[in-house]
N, C-alpha and C positions, 0 to 999 in steps of 0.2 A: 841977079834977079832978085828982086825982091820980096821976101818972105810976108805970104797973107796969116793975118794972125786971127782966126775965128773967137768971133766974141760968144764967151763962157752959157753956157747953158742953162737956165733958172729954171732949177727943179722946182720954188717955189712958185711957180707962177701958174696959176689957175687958167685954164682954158674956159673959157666961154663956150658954150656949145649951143645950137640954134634948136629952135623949137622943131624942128622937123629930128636934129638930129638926135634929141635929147627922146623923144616919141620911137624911134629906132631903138633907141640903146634898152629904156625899159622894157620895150617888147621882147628884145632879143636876152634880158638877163630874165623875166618873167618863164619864158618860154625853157629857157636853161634849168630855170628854180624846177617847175612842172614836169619837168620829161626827167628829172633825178627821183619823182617820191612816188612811192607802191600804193595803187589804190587799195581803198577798204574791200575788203571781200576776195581779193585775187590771190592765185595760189602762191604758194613762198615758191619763187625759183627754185631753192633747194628739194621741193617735192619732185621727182621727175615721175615720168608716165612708165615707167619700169614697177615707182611704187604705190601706183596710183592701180596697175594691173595686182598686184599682190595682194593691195588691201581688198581689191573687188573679189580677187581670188580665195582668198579665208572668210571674205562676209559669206559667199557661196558653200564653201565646204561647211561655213557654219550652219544657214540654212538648208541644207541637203543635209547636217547630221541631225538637226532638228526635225525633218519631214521625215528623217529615215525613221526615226523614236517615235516618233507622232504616231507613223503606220503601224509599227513594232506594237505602241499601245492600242490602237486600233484591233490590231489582229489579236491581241491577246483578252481583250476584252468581250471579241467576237466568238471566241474560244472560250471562255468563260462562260457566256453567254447559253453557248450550243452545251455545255457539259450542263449548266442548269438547268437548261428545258430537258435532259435526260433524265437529269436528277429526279424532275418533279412530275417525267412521266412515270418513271419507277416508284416515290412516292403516291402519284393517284392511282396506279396498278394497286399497290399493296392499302391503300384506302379504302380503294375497291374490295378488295378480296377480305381483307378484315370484315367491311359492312355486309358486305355477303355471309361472311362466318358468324356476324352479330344479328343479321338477321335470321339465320339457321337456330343460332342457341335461343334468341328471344320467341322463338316458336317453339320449338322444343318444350324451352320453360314454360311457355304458354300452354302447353300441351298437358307439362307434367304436373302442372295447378290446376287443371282442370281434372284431370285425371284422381289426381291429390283431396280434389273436393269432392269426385266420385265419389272416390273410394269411402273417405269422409264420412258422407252422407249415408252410403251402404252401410257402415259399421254402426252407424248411429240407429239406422234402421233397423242391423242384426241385434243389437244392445235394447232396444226399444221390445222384439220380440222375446230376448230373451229373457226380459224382465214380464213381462206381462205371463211368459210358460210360469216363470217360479214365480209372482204374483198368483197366477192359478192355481201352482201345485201347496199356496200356502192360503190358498180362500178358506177353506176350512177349518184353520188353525190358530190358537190365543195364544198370549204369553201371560202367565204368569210373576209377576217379575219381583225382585227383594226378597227371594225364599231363601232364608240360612238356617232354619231350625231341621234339616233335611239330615237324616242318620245316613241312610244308605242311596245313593245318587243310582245305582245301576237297578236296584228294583223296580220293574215298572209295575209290576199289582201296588205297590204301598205309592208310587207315585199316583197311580190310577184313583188309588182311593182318596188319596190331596184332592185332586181334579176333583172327584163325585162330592166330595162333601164340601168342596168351594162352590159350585153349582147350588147346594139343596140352600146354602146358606143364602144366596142370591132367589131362592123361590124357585127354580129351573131344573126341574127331575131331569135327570140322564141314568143312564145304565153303564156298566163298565165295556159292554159292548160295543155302547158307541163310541168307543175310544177307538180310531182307529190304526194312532202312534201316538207314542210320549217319550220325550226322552230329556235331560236336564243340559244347558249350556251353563257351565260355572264361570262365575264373574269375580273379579277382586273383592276383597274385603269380606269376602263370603256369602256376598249380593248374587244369589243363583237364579236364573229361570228356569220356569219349566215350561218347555212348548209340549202343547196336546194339541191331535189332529181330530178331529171328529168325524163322523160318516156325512155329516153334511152341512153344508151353509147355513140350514137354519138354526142348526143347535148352535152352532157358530155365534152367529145375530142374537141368539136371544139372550147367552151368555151375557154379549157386552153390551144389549140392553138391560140387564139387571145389574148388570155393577153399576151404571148408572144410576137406574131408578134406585140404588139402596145406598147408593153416599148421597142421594138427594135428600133421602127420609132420612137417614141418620150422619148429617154435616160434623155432630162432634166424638162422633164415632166410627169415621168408615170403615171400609173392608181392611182387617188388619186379621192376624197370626192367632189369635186368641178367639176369635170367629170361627173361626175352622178347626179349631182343637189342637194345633200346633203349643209344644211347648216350649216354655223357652220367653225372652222379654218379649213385649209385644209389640209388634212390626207391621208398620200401611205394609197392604197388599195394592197392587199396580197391576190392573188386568187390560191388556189391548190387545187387538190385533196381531197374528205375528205375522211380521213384517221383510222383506227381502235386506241385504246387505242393503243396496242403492237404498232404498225405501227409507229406511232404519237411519242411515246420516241423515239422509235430506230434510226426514222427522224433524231430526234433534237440531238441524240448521235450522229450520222453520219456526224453532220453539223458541229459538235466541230469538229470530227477529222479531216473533211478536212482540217478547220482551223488550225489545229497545226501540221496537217503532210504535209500541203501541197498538198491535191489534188483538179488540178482544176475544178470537176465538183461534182455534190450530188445533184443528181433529186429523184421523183416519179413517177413511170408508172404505171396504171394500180393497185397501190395499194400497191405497190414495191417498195423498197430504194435502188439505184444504187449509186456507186462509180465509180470515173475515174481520174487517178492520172495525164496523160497528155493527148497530143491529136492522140498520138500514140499507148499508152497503151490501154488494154482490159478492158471493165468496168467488174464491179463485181457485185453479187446482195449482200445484205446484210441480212440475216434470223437472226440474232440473236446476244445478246450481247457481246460474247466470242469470236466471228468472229471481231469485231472491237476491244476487248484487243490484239487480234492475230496482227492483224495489227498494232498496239500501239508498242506493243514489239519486231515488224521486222524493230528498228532502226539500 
């Protein structure tokens, strides 16, 4: 039998393929390409739904430890809250009760300024009387004043007879009778007074209108120590009113201010300190020390 010998097979030889078949082949290696590549967005295979529950299951436990805090701060803020509004009714209790205690003292103290000015005014009133009793119990009565030629200060007949004959020398007869007290206040430097009381106001008066009228007549000689037969250098005699403790400063304040404000006049009457700024102006009395700041300070 005779042997068939197959002719060799050319790997090189290209296939033709027809337009229908060549439209198959593309579509079928297209179709191969597409169904091999992961779209954008899709989950990796490698994720499964084992860890898809896990990570849902921690996103939760995280928000439920986040709500559970939230409420936690909630409540504790609500509680903070409720202890403040106690706080701050216990603060306006004790607000309260202070302003009550501040209204208690600020009447009280109103009470005892009021009281305070009463009083005040009473003593002003008792001080007023009891200046006007010894104003009276001294209507009667001069001073003497600058007497140092005096020997014996407890004598009252040789004081007596001082008095009588400073009187006749002023033109004004009196009698030793009408003395009705005398007695000497010693002053520094040997500058004595002697207060005499008389039986009455007008011997009083007429006294100290004659020292006046006799330093008027005799300006470069008035009533001095050598007048009245006193021995010893010769010494101004100073006769006025005698005058209360009160009375007596308020004088000697009255006498500054003439001096430095300028008014011409600062007498006594009657127990009284007048001011008089000219000879036109109104005099003033003077009661007390606040009334002559007043006038200090109407520059």
């Amino acid at each position: 039998m005779s042997k068939l010998i197959r002719s060799p097979v050319n790997r090189n030889v290209q296939h033709t393929l027809s337009d229908s078949d060549i439209a198959q082949t593309k579509t079928h290696e297209t179709a191969t390409q597409r169904s091999s590549k992961r779209r954008r967005g899709s989950p990796d295979k490698s994720c499964t739904t084992e860890d898809i529950k896990n990570i849902l299951a921690e996103w939760k436990n995280n928000e439920n430890s986040l709500l559970n805090k939230l409420v936690n701060d909630v409540a504790e803020i609500k509680h903070q809250n409720t202890q403040i509004k106690e706080s701050n009714k216990e603060i306006e209790k004790a607000l309260e009760f202070l302003n009550c205690q501040y209204e208690a003292m600020r009447k009280k103290m109103e009470l005892l300024e009021s009281e305070r000015k009463e009083h005040i005014s009473q003593i002003e009133i008792l001080e007023q009387k009891v200046e006007e009793l010894n104003r009276t119990l001294k209507s009667s009565s001069i001073e003497i004043r600058n007497m140092s030629s005096m020997k014996n200060y407890e004598n009252k007949d040789e004081l007596s007879s001082i008095v009588v004959k400073t009187c006749k020398a002023l033109n004004v007869d009196i009698e030793k009778r009408e003395l009705k007290d005398i007695y000497v206040i010693r002053g520094k430097g040997g500058n004595n007074t002697i207060v005499a009381e008389f039986t009455s106001n007008i011997v009083k008066h007429n006294v100290i209108k004659g020292v006046k009228l006799y330093n008027k007549q005799h300006p470069n000689s008035r009533l001095n120590t050598s007048v009245i037969g006193l021995d010893g250098d010769k010494k101004r005699i100073y006769i006025s009113e005698a005058l209360t403790y009160k009375a007596r400063r308020l004088f000697y304040l009255a006498r500054d201010l003439a001096k430095t404000e300028e008014f011409k006049y600062c007498w006594v009457s009657n127990g009284k300190i007048f001011l008089r700024k000219t000879d036109q102006s109104q005099h003033m009395e003077i009661k007390n020390e606040f009334q002559l700041i007043s006038l200090r300070s109407k520059k």
